[in-house]
C-alpha positions as CSV (number, residue, x, y, z in Angstrom):
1,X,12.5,21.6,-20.7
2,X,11.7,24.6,-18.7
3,X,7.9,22.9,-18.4
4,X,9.3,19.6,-17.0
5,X,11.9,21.6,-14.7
6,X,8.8,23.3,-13.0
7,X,6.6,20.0,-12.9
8,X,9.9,18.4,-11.5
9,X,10.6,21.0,-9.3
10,X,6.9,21.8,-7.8
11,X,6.8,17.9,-7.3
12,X,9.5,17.9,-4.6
13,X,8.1,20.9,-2.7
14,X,4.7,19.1,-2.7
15,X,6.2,15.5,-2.0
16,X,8.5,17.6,1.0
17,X,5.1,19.3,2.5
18,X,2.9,16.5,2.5
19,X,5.8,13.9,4.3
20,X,6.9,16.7,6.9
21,X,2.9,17.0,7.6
22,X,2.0,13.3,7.7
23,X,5.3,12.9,10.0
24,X,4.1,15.6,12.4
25,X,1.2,13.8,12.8
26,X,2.6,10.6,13.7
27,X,5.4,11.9,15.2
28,X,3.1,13.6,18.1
29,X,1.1,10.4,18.6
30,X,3.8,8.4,19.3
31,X,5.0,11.2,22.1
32,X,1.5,11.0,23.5
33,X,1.7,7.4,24.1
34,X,0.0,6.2,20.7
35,X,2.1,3.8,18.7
36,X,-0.6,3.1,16.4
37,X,1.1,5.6,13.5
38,X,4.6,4.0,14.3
39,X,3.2,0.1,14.1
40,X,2.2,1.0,11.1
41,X,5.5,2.2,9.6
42,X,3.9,6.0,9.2
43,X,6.8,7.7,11.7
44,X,9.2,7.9,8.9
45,X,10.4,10.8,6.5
46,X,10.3,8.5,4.0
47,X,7.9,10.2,1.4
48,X,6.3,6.5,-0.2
49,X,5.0,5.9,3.3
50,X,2.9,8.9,3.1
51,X,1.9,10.0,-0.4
52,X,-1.0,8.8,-1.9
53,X,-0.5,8.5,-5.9
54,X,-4.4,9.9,-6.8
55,X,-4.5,13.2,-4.4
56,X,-0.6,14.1,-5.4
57,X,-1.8,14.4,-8.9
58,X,-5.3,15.9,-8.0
59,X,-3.2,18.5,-5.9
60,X,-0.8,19.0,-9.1
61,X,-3.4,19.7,-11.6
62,X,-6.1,20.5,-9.6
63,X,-4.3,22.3,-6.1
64,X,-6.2,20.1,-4.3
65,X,-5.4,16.5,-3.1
66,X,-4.8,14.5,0.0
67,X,-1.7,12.3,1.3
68,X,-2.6,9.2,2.9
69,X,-4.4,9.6,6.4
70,X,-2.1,9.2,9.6
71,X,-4.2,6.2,11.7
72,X,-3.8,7.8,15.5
73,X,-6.0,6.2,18.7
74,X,-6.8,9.3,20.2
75,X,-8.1,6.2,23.5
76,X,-4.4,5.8,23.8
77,X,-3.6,9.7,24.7
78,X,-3.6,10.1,28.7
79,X,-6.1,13.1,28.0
80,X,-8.4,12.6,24.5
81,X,-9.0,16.1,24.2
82,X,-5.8,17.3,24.7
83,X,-4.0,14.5,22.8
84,X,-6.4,14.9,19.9
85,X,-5.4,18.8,19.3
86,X,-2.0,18.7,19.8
87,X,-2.0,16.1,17.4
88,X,-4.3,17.7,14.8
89,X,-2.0,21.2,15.4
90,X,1.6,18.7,14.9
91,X,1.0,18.7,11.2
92,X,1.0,22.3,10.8
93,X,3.6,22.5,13.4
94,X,5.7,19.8,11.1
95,X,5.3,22.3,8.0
96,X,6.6,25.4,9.9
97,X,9.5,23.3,10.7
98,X,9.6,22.3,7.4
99,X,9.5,26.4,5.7
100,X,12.4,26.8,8.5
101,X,14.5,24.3,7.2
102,X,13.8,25.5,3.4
103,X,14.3,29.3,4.2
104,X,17.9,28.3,5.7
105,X,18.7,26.5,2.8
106,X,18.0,29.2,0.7
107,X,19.6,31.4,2.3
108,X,22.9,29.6,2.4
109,X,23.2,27.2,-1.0
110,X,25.2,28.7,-3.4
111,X,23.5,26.3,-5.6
112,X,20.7,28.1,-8.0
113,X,19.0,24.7,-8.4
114,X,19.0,24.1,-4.8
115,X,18.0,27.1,-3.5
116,X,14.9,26.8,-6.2
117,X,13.3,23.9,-4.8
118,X,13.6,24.4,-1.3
119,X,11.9,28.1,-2.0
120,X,9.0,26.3,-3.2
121,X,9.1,23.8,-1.3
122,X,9.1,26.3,1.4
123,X,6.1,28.4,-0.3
124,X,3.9,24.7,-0.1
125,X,5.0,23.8,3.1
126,X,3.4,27.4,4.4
127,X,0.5,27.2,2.4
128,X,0.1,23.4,3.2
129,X,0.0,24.5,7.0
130,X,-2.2,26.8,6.5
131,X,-4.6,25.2,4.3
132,X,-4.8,22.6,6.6
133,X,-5.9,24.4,9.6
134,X,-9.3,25.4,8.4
135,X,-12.1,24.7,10.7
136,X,-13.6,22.0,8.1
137,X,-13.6,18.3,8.5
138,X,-11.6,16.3,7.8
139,X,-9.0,18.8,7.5
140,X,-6.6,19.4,11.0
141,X,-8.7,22.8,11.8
142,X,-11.6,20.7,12.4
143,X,-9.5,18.3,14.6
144,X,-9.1,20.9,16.9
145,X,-12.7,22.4,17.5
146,X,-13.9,18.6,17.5
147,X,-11.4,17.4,20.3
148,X,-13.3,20.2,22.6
149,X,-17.1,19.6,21.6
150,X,-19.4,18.2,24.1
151,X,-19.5,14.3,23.7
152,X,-22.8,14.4,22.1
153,X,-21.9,15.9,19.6
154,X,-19.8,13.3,18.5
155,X,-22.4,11.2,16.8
156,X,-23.7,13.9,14.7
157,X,-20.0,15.2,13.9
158,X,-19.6,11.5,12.2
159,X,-22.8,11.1,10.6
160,X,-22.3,14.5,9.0
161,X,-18.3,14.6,8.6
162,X,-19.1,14.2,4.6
163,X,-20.6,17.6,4.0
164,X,-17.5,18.8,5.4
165,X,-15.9,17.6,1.4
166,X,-18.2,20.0,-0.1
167,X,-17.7,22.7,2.2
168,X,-14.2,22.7,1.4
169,X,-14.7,22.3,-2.4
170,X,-17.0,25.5,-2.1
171,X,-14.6,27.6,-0.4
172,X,-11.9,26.2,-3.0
173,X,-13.7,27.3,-5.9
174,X,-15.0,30.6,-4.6
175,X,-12.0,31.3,-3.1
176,X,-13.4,32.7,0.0
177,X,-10.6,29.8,1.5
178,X,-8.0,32.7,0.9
179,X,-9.5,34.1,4.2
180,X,-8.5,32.2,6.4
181,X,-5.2,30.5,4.9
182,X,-4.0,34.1,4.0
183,X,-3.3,35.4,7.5
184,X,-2.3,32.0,8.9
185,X,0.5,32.1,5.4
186,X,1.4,35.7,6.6
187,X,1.9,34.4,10.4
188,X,3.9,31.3,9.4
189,X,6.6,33.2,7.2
190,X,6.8,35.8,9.5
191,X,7.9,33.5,12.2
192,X,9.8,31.7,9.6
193,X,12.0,35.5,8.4
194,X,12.1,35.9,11.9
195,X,14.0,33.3,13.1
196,X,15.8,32.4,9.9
197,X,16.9,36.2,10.3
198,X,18.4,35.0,13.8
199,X,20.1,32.0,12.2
């Protein structure tokens, strides 16, 4: 019972991170003047809209999975470079949120069960942020360098986006991910204590 309590309970923090994420993205689209996320019924909080069934139980078994891409027209953005990183950084942004919301919840519930899952729903949503800033594509990181290369670049970032998967497996399994995602984790729930201390 204890076994299915922890699949049950890491479920929803995982379910939580990924929808607040997806939801950032979409979310800051939509305020840039792309409705393309929105049209498409992806600026919800509804978690269906967003998970996708084969990387939520890669990333259970394996702690590494995908939710279903946000589609975004960066053409639609008044400034493409601009638009592009604020919208790459809004998914992070949407998981700090998210770690806030959590970290007041478990500060207040007087409800053991309660305060459970949004504490590790809180520890995915920091470590989702995180993860997903690394400079790698197609992660958000990379969604930030790429929105300032040099136009001619472009090309060759496309052609050779799919290297970017086995970079990121590689610094999976050799850990040397930890890194990078270690002080961003450390930064986030700092900001997090600090303003849930305030609350």
């Amino acid at each position: 019972m204890n076994y299915l309590s922890n699949i049950l309970v890491s479920l929803v923090g995982i379910v939580f991170a990924m929808t607040i994420h997806e939801f950032g993205h979409a979310f800051a689209a939509y305020l840039l003047g792309d409705d393309t996320a929105k049209r498409a019924g992806r600026m919800t909080i509804n978690p269906s809209r967003h998970v996708d069934l084969v990387g939520l139980v890669m990333l259970m078994i394996f702690h590494f999975g995908w939710a279903k891409p946000v589609p975004v027209n960066p053409n639609n953005f008044k400034n493409y470079r601009v638009g592009n990183c604020i919208v790459s950084l809004a998914g992070a942004f949407g998981n700090l949120i998210g770690s806030i919301i959590c970290a007041i919840i478990v500060k207040y519930s007087p409800i053991y069960s309660i305060s459970l899952m949004a504490a590790t729903a809180l520890n995915y949503n920091l470590w989702f942020g995180a993860f997903n800033l690394l400079p790698v594509p197609p992660l958000d990181g990379w969604g930030v360098i790429s929105s300032f290369l040099p136009y001619k670049f472009r090309e060759f970032e496309i052609k050779y986006e799919s290297i970017g998967y086995i970079v990121l497996i590689v610094l999976l399994f050799t850990n040397l991910s930890s890194y990078i995602t270690s002080p961003l984790v450390n930064l986030f729930w700092s900001i997090v204590r600090g303003l849930t201390h305030i609350i």
